[in-house]
C-alpha positions in Angstrom: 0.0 0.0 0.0 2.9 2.6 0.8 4.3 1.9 -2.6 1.5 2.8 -4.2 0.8 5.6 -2.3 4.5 6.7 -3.4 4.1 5.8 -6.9 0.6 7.6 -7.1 2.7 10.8 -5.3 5.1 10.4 -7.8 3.2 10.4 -10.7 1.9 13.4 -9.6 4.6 15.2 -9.4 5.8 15.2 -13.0 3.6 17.2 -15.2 2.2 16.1 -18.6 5.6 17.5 -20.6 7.5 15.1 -18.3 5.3 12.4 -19.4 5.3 13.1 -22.7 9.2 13.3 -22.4 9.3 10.3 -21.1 7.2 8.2 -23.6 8.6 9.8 -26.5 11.9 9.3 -26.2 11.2 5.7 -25.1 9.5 5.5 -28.2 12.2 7.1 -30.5 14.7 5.0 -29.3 12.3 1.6 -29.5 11.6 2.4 -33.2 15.4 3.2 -34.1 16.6 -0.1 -32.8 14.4 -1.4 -35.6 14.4 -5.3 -33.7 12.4 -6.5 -36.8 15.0 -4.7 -39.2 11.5 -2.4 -40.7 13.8 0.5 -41.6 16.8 -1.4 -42.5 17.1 -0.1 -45.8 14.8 3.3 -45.8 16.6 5.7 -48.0 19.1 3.7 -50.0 16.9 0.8 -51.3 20.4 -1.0 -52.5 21.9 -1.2 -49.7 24.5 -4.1 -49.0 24.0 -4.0 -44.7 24.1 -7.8 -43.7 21.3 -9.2 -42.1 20.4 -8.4 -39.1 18.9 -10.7 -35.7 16.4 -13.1 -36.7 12.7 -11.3 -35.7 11.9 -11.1 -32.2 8.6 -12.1 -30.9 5.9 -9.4 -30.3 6.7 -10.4 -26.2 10.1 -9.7 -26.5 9.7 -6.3 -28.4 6.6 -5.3 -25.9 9.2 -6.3 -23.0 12.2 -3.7 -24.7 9.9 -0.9 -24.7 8.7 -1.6 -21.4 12.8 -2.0 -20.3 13.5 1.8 -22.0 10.3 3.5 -20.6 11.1 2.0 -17.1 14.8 3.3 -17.5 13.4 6.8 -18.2 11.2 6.9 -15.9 13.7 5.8 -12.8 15.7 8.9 -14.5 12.8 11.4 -14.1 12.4 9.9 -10.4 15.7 10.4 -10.0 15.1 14.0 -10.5 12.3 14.4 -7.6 14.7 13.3 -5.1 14.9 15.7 -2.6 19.0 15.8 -2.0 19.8 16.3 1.9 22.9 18.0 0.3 21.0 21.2 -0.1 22.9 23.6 1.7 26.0 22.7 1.9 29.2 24.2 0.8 30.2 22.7 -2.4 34.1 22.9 -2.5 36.0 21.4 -5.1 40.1 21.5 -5.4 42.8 20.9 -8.3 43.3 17.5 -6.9 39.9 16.3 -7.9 39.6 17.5 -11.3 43.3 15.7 -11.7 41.4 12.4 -10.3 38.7 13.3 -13.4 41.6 13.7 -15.8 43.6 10.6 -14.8 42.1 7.7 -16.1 41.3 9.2 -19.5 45.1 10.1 -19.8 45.8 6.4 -18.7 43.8 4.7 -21.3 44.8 7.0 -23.9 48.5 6.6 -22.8 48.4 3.1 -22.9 46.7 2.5 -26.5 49.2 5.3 -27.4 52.3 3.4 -26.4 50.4 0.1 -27.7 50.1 1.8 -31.2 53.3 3.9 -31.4 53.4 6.6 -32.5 49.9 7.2 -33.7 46.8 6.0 -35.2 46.0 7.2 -38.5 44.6 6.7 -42.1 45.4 8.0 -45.1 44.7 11.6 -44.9 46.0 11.8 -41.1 48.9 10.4 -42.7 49.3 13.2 -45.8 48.4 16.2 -43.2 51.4 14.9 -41.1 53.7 14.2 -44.6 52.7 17.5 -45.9 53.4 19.7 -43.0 57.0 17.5 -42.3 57.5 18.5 -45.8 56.8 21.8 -46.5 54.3 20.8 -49.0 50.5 22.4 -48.0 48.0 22.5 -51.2 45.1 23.1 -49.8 44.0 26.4 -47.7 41.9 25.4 -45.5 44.3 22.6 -44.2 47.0 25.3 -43.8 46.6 26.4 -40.4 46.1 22.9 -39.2 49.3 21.7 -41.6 51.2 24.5 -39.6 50.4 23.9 -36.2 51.2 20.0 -36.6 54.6 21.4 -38.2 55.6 23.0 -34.9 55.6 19.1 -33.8 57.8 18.1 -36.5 60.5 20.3 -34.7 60.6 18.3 -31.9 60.8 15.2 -34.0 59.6 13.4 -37.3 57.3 11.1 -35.3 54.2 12.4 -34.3 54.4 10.6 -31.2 54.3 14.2 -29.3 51.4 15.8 -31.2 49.7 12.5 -30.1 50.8 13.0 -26.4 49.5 16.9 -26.7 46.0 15.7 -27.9 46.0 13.3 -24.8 46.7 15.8 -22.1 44.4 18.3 -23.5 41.6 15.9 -24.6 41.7 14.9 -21.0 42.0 18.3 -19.3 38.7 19.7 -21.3 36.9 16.3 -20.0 37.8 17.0 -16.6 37.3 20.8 -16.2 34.0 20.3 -17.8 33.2 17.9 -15.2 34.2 20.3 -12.5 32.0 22.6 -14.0 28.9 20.3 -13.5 29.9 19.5 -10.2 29.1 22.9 -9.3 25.9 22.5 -10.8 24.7 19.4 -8.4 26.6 16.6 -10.1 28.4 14.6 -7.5 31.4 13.9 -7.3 31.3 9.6 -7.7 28.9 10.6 -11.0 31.6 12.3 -12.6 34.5 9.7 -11.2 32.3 7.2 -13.0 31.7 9.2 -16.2 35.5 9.6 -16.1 36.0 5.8 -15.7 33.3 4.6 -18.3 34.8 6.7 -20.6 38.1 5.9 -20.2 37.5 1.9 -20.5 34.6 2.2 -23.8 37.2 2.2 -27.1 35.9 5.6 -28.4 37.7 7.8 -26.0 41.2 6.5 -26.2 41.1 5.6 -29.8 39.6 8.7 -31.4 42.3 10.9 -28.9 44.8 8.6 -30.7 44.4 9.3 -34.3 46.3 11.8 -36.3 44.4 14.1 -37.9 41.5 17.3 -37.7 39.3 15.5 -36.2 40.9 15.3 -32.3 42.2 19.0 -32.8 39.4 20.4 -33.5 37.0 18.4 -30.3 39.8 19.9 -28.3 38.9 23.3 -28.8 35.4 22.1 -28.6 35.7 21.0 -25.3 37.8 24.0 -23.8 34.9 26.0 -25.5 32.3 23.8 -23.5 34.3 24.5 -20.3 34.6 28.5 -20.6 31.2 28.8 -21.5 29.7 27.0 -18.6 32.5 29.1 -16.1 31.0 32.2 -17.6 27.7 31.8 -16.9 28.2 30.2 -13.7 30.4 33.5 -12.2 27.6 36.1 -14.0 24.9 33.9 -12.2 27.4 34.7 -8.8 27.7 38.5 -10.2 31.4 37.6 -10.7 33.3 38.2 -14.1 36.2 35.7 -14.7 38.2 37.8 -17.8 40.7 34.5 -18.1 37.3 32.6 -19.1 36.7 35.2 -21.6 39.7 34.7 -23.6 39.9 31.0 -23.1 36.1 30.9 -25.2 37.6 32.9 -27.8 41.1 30.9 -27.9 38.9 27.3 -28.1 36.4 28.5 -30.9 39.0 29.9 -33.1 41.2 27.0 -32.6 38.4 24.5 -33.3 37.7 26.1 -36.4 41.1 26.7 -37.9 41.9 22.6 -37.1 38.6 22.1 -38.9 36.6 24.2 -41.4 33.3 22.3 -40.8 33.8 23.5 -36.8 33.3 27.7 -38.2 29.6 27.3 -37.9 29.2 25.5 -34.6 31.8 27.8 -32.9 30.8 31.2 -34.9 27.3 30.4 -33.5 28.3 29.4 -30.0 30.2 33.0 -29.7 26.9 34.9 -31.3 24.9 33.5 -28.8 27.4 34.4 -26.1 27.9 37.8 -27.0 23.8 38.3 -27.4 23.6 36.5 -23.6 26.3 39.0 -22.8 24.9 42.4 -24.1 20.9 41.6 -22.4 23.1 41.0 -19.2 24.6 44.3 -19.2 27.6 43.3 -20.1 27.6 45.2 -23.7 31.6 46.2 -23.8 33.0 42.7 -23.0 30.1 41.3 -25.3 31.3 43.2 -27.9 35.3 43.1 -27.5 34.8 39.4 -27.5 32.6 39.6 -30.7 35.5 41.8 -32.5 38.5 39.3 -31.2 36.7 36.0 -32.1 35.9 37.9 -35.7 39.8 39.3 -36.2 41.0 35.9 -34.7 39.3 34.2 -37.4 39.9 36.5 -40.5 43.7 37.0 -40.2 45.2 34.5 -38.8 44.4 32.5 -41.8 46.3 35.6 -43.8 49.2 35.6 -41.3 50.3 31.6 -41.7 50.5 32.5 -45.5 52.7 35.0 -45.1 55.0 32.8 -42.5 54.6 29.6 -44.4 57.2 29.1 -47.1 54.4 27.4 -49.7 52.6 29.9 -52.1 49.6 29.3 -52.7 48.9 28.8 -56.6 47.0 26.7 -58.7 50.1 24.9 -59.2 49.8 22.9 -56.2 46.4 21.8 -57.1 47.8 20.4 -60.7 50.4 18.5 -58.4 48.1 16.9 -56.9 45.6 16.3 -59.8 48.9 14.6 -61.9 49.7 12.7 -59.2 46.7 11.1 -58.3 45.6 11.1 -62.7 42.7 13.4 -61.4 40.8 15.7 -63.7 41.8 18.6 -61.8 38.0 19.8 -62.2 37.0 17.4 -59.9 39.2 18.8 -56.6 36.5 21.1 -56.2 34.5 19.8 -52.9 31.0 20.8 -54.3 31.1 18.4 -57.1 31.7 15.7 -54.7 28.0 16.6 -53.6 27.0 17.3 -57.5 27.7 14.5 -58.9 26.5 12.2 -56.2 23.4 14.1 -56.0 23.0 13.3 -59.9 24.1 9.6 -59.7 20.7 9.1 -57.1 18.7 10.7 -59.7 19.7 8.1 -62.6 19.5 5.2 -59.7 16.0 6.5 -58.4 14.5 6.1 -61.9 13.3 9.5 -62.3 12.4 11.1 -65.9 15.4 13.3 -67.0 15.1 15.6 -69.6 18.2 15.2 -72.4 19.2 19.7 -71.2 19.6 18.1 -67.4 21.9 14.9 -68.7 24.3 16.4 -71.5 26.3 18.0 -69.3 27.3 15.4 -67.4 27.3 12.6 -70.1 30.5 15.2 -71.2 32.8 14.6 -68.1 32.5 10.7 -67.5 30.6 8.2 -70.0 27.2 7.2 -68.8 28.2 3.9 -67.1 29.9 5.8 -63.9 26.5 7.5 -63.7 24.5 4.2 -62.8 26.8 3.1 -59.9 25.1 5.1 -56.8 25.4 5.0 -53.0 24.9 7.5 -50.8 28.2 7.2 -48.8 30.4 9.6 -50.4 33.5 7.5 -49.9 37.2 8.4 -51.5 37.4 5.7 -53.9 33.3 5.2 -55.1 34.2 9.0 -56.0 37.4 9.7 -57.4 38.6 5.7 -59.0 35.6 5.9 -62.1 36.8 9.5 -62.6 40.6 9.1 -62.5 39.8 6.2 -65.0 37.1 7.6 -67.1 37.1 11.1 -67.2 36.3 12.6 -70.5 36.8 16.1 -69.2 38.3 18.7 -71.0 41.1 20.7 -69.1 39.8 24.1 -70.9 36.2 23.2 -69.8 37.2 23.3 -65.7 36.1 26.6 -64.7 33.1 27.0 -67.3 31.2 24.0 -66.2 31.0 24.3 -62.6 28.1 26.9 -62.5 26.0 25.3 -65.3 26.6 21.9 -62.9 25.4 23.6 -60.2 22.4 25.3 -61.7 21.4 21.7 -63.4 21.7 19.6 -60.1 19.7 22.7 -58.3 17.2 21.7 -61.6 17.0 18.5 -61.4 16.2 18.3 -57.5 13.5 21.0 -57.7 11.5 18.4 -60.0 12.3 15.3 -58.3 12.6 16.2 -53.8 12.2 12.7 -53.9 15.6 12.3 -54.7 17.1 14.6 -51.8 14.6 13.2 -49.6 16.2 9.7 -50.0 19.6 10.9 -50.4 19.6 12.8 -46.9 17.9 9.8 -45.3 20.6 7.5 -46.3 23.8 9.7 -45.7 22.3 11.1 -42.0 21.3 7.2 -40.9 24.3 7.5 -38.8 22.6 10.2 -36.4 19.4 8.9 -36.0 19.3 5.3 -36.5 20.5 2.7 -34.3 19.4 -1.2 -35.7 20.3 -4.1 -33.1 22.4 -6.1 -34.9 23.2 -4.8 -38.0 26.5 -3.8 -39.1 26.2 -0.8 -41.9 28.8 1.0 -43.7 30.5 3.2 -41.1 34.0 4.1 -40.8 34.8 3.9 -37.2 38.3 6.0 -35.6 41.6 3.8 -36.8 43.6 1.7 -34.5 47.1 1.5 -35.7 48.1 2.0 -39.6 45.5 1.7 -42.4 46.4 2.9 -45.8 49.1 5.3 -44.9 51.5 7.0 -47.3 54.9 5.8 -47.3 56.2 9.2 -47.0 54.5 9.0 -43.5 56.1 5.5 -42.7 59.8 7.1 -43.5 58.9 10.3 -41.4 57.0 8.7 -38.5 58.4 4.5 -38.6 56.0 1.5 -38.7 53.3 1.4 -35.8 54.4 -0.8 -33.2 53.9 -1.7 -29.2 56.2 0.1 -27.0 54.6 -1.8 -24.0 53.8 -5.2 -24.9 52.7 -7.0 -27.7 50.3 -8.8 -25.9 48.8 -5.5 -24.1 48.3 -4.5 -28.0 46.8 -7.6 -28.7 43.9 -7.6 -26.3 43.2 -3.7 -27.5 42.9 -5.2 -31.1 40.9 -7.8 -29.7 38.7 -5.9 -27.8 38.2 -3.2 -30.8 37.1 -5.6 -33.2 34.9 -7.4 -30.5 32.9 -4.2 -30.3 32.6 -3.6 -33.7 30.6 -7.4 -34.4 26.8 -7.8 -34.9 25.6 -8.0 -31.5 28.0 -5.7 -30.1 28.5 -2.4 -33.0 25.2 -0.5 -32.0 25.9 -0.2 -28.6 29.5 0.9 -29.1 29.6 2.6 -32.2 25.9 4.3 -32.7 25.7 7.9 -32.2 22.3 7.8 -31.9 22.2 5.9 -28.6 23.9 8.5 -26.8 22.5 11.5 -28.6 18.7 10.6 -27.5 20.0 9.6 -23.8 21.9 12.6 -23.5 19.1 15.1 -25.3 15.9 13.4 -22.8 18.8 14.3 -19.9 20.0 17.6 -19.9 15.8 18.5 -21.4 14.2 17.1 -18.4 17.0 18.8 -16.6 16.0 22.1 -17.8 12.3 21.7 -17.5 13.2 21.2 -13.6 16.0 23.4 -13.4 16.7 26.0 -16.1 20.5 27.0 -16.8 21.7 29.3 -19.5 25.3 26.8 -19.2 23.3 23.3 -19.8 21.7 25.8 -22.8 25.2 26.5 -24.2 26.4 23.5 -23.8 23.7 21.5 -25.4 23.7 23.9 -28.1 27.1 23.2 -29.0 26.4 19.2 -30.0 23.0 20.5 -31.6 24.6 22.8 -33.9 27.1 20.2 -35.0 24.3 17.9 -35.8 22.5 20.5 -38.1 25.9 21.0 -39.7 26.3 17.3 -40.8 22.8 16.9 -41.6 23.3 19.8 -44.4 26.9 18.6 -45.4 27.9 15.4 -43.9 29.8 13.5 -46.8 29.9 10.0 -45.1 29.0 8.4 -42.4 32.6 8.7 -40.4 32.3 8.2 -37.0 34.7 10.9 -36.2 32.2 13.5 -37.4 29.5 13.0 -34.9 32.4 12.1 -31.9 33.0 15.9 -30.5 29.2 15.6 -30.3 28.9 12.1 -29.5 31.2 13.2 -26.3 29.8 16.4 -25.1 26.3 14.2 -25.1 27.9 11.9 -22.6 29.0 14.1 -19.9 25.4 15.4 -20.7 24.2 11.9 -19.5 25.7 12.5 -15.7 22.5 14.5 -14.7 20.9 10.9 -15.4 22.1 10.1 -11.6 21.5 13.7 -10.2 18.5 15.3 -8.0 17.7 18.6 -9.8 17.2 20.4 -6.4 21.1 19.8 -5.7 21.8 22.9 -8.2 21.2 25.4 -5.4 23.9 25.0 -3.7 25.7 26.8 -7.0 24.3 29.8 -5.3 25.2 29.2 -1.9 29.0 27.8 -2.6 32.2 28.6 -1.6 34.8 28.0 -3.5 38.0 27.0 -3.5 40.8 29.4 -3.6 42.5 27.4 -6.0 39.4 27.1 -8.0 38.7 30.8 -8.0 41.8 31.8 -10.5 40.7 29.0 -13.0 
């Protein structure tokens, strides 16, 4: 009878939103499991995904959903727990964000040493090459190129670039982490997060690999951190200037290692500097609006002038006569063009002969029929290299009409973006038990390197033990089978745990840092949906991680955020 009583009090309690919170997300994430493998192939009708788990009985499926709802459901009572810590003094001290940042640096250090000196593929592999070599072709890898060539100063291997994306990587975790400590998050939550992290193959692998891609989630994370300080000192009436330029530093650094980080970190510092001028804060809102907007426009000018490469259309023909390229086809929006036209011959639509000539002229019509969504190196550039019927006179002239044809051809036919967009943004939305689809998860050791890179940087081998690199391959490619890949290596797992979180967090408990820093993996999404080219793991990961340390409010009382106002902090925590 006194459970009842405490489930009927309960129930009460959480209003209809909450409710609907509750069975919607249970329901989003029932229906992208996909147990009876109903949306297997929605959006690319062709597509080669083994099969998945035989069909589960109606019990069984009945029995999941119930499992997910009742998970929820403990989260949101989890919520409505009155904490007994309510007034006291939360203090927190550099030795416990070092506890945070410990075993992240372990596991990374240990898969590093395992796989020395790093973990890359082929491009990691040509940024390294190309900044060890003085050779940069492309602009927007030239800041990136240049800050990997400081590395190559210290030595050929880029063992100690790998070493700096460890400590950092793990430094943003664990500042972060402090920062939701002061906002009720106790102290054993974020230990854990720390550990689960550290022991899951994502973290240490993706931290591992040469490359963009753990640059630029570095800067992501610092940005994370200095936008939740911010608003936590203006909520205390304090100002923390350091903060301030450690916001700008991260979201310029994020999107100089990676052009496709601009709109997430341009949008983050908007947003900061609007929060700032209705807060009275209109001369540091605007002085950090100018310095993210220089920061961004000339550094880009200065590392031309200090790099020794000029930057010509010369370098481009190098690269098209090296790889037997059309060099028409280096531009990145025909990667987009002509796969957009190749799902329009594989859909089946009526083309008229004005929408078809023009492409018919740069590769015969047999490249044309061979069509998946995944935009990977070799389905785009091999037919071309091979087939091209291109004209090198022709480069520059065809590339509006392409564009003004592809435009064309998708007004008639949505369908045909509709499916394409379904297909390529699978990876953030769809989960499927057992099923294995194309997806290209971080690289553990060499895979398709140049041997430039293996005469700079040596073969990867264990500094350890061979046997300690064993059971890391082992354990890798035990999480990436049928019945294991969709709980290690979907996005979309974390994404909906982390979003039904930190949003029934905020209907409890509202807090203009949780806002930020939910923003930041929200913006990131939108990005990919509009541009993602393949479904790369690595894309979604700076997302993918902010998401999880969203998860730690899973295990906290929302009342517990009240002691933000009544804390005192550490000295050493004051300084940041």
């Amino acid at each position: 009878m006194i459970k009842i009583n405490l489930l009927l009090s309960f129930s009460k309690q959480l209003s209809k939103f909450h409710w609907f919170l509750i069975l919607f997300f249970s329901l989003v994430i029932y229906l992208s499991l996909d147990l009876n493998s109903y949306f297997r192939s929605i959006g690319d009708s062709s597509s080669n995904i083994p099969p998945s788990a035989p069909p589960f009985s109606i019990f069984i499926q009945i029995g999941v959903f119930i499992f997910i709802f009742a998970i929820f459901t403990i989260i949101a009572h989890i919520q409505l727990i009155k904490s007994k810590s309510l007034h006291q003094t939360i203090v927190i001290t550099w030795r416990e964000v070092a506890c945070f940042a410990f075993p992240l640096f372990l596991s990374t250090t240990i898969v590093w040493l395992s796989f020395w000196p790093a973990s890359t593929a082929w491009d990691g592999s040509l940024y390294w090459s190309n900044a060890a070599l003085h050779e940069i072709y492309t602009p927007y890898d030239r800041t990136m190129a240049l800050f990997m060539r400081l590395f190559t100063y210290i030595s050929s291997s880029p063992g100690w670039l790998i070493l700096f994306q460890n400590v950092f990587a793990a430094m943003g975790v664990s500042l972060i982490l402090k920062e939701l400590r002061y906002r009720g998050i106790s102290r054993w939550v974020a230990q854990s997060c720390t550990i689960v992290l550290a022991i899951l193959p994502q973290y240490p692998i993706f931290f591992n690999n040469l490359g963009s891609d753990a640059l630029s989630t570095i800067g992501i994370l610092f940005l994370v951190w200095a936008l939740l300080s911010i608003t936590r000192h203006l909520k205390l009436g304090k100002l923390n200037y350091l903060s301030f330029f450690i916001v700008i530093i991260a979201a310029v650094f994020s999107s100089l290692m990676r052009v496709d980080m601009m709109p997430t970190a341009t949008f983050s510092i908007l947003l900061l500097c609007v929060f700032l001028f209705l807060h009275g804060k209109r001369l540091i809102s605007i002085m950090v609006c100018i310095l993210f907007s220089a920061s961004v426009l000339f550094i880009p000018k200065i590392t031309v002038m200090l790099s020794t490469e000029k930057q010509t259309m010369q370098h481009t023909q190098k690269i098209s006569e090296a790889n037997n390229l059309p060099q028409f086809y280096l531009f990145l929006d025909n990667f987009y063009i002509f796969n957009f036209f190749r799902a329009a011959i594989h859909s089946g639509v009526q083309l008229e002969a004005s929408d078809t000539d023009l492409f018919y002229k740069i590769a015969p019509r047999s490249i044309w029929k061979n069509y998946t969504c995944y935009m990977a190196d070799p389905y785009l550039i091999d037919p071309f290299s091979k087939e091209s019927l291109l004209r090198p006179e022709d480069h520059k002239n065809f590339q509006r009409d392409l564009f003004a044809t592809i435009f064309r051809i998708l007004k008639k036919n949505p369908s045909v973006l509709i499916d394409h967009e379904l297909c390529i943004t699978k990876i953030l939305w769809y989960i499927g038990y057992g099923q294995v689809p194309f997806l290209a998860p971080p690289t553990l050791g060499y895979d398709n390197v140049k041997e430039q890179f293996k005469l700079l940087a040596g073969e990867n081998k264990a500094i350890l033990s061979n046997t300690i690199r064993g059971k890391i391959s082992f354990y890798y490619s035990r999480s990436m089978s049928h019945q294991n890949f969709w709980f290690f290596w979907k996005p979309a797992l974390i994404l909906y745990f982390g979003l039904f979180c930190v949003l029934f967090r905020l209907t409890m408990q509202y807090d203009n840092g949780l806002l930020f820093m939910l923003l930041i993996p929200a913006t990131r999404l939108l990005v990919l949906i509009a541009f993602i080219p393949f479904p790369g793991y690595r894309y979604v990961y700076p997302a993918i991680l902010v998401m999880s340390l969203l998860c730690t409010f899973a295990f906290t009382p929302a009342n517990r955020e009240s002691t933000v106002i009544k804390q005192i902090e550490s000295p050493e925590i004051t300084k940041d």
